[in-house]
C-alpha positions as CSV (number, residue, x, y, z in Angstrom):
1,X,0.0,0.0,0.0
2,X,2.5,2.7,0.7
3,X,4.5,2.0,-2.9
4,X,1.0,3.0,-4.3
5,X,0.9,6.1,-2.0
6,X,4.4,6.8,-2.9
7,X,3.8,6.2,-6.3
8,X,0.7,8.6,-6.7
9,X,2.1,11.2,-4.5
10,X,4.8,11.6,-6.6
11,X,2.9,11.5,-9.8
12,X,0.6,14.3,-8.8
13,X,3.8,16.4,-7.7
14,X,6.1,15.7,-10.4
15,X,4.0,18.2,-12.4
16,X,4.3,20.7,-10.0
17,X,7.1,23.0,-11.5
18,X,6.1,22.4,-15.3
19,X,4.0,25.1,-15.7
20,X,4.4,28.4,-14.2
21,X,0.5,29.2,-14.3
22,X,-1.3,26.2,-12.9
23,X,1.9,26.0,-9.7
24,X,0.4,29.8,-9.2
25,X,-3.3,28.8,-9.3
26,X,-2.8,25.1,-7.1
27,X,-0.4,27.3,-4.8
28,X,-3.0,29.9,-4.4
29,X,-5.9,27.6,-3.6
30,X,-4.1,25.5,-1.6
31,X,-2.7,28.8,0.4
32,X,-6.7,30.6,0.7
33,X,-9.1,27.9,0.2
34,X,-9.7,27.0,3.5
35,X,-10.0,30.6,4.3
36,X,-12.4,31.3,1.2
37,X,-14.8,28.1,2.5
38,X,-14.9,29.3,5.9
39,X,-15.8,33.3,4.7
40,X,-18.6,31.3,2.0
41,X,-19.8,29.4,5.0
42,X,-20.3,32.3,7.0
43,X,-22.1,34.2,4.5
44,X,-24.6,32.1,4.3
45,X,-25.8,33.3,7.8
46,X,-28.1,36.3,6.4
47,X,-29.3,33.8,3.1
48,X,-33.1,34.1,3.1
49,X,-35.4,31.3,2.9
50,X,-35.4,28.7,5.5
51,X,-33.3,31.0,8.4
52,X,-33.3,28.1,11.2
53,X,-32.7,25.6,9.2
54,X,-30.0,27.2,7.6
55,X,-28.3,28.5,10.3
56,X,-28.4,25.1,12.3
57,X,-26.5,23.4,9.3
58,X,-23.5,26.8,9.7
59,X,-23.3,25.8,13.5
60,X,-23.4,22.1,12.5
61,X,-21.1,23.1,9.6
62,X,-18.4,24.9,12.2
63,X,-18.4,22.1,14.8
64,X,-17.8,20.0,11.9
65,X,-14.7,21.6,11.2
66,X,-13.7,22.5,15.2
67,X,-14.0,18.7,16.0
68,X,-12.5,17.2,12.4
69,X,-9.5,19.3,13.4
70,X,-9.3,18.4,16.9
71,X,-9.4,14.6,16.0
72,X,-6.8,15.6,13.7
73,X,-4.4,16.9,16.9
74,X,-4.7,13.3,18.1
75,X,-3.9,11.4,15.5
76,X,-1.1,13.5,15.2
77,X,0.3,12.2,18.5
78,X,-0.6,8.9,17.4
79,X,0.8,9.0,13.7
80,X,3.9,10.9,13.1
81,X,4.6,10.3,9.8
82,X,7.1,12.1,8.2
83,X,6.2,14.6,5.0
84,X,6.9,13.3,1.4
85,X,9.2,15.9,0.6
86,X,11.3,14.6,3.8
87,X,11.3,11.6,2.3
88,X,12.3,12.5,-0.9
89,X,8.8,11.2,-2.3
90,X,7.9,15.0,-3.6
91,X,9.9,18.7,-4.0
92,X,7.8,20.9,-2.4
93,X,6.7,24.6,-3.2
94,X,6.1,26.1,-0.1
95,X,7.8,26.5,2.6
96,X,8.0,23.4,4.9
97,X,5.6,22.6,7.7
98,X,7.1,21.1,11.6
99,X,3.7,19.0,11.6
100,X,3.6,15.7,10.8
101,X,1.9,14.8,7.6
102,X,-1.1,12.4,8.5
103,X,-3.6,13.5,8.3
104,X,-3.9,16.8,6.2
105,X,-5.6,19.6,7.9
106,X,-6.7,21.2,4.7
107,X,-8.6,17.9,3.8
108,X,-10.4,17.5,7.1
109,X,-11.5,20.8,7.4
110,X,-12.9,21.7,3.6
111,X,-14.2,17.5,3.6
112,X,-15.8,18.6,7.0
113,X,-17.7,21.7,5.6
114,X,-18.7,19.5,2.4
115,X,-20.1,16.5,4.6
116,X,-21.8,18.8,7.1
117,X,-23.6,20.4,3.9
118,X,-24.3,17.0,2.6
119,X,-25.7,15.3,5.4
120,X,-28.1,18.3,6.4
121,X,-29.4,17.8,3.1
122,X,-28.1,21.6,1.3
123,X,-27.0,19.3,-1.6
124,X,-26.2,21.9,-4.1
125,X,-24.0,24.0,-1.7
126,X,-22.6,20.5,-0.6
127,X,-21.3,19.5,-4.0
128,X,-20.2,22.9,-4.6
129,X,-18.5,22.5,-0.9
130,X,-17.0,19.2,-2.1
131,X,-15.6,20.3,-5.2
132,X,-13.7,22.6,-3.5
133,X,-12.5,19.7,-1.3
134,X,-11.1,17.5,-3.8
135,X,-9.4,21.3,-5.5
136,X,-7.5,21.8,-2.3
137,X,-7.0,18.3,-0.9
138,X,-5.3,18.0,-4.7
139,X,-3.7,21.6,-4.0
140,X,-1.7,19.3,-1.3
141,X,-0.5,16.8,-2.4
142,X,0.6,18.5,-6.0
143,X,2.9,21.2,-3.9
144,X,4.3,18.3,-2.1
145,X,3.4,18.7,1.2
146,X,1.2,15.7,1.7
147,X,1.0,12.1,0.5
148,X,-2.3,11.3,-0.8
149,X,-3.3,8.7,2.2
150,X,-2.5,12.0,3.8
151,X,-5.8,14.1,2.3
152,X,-7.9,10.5,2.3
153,X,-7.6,10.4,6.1
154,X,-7.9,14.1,6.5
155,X,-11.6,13.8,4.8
156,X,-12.5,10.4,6.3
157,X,-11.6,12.5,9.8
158,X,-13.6,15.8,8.6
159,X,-17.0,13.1,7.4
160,X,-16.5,11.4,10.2
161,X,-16.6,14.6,12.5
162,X,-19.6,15.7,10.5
163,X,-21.6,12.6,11.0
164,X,-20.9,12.9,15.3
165,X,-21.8,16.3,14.7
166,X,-25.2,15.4,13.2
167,X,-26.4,13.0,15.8
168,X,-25.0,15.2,18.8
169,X,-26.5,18.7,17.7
170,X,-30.0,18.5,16.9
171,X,-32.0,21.5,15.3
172,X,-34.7,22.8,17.0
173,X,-33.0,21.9,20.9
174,X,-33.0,24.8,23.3
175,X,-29.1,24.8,22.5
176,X,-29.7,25.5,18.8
177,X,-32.5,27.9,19.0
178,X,-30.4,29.8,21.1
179,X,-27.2,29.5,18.8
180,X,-28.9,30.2,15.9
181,X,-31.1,33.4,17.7
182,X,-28.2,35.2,17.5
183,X,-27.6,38.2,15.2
């Protein structure tokens, strides 16, 4: 298994450095996308239509990502796996990271946002969500700072985060209506 990790890591980075325009456009998404997903999630707050609703999936949608990334700490401890480019697997186009590699960050928390859109049933903001995971989670592994098992665990973690989410913080309790009340 990890000469096919290996292997597909460094296929996916050894076009990084080819062209000049798509390394600025993966670099670039891979430097603001998580930033951009968490500013489109939070506009959503003031979307007409279905207001509770809506704003029960945001809150579900940000302790998504809070607990896909906490998780992630742990495994961490667990798991510390050296980067690809430390391994000579990939050259990398960013400046290197003292985390270890698995599992990516970036993956759990845009996978996290997707899922939690998903599972609360906003299906066309949740494939537009997930698009954007796959974009950045792809982002990661082409500038060579993650192996590809790397951005598979990182959105198994932010799913998996999203489903505890959904059966812990159920719209319509006295928590949510007070959550979502606000503003």
């Amino acid at each position: 298994m990890y000469d096919l990790d290996t292997f597909l890591t460094h296929t996916i980075n050894s076009l990084a450095g080819v062209y000049a325009p798509v390394d600025f456009v993966t670099l670039s998404v891979s430097a603001i996308g998580v930033p951009l997903l968490v500013l489109a999630v939070a506009g959503q707050w003031w979307r007409r239509g279905d207001r509770d609703n809506t704003r029960h999936v945001l809150v579900a949608t940000g302790l998504s990502f809070l607990l896909g990334l906490a998780v992630n700490q742990l495994i961490l401890l667990l798991v510390p796996r050296i980067r690809p480019y430390d391994a000579g697997v990939s050259h990398l186009l960013i400046a290197p990271s003292a985390d270890p590699s698995f599992p990516s960050d970036h993956a759990t928390a845009t996978f996290a946002i997707a899922a939690a859109f998903l599972i609360h049933r906003m299906r066309r903001l949740g494939v537009w969500f997930l698009a954007a995971a796959f974009l950045v989670s792809f982002s990661r592994i082409y500038i060579g700072t993650h192996y590809v098992s790397d951005v598979l665990g990182g959105a198994a973690t932010g799913f998996m985060a999203a489903i505890v989410i959904r059966f812990l913080f159920r719209e319509g309790t006295r928590l949510d209506r007070l959550i979502t009340g606000i503003l």
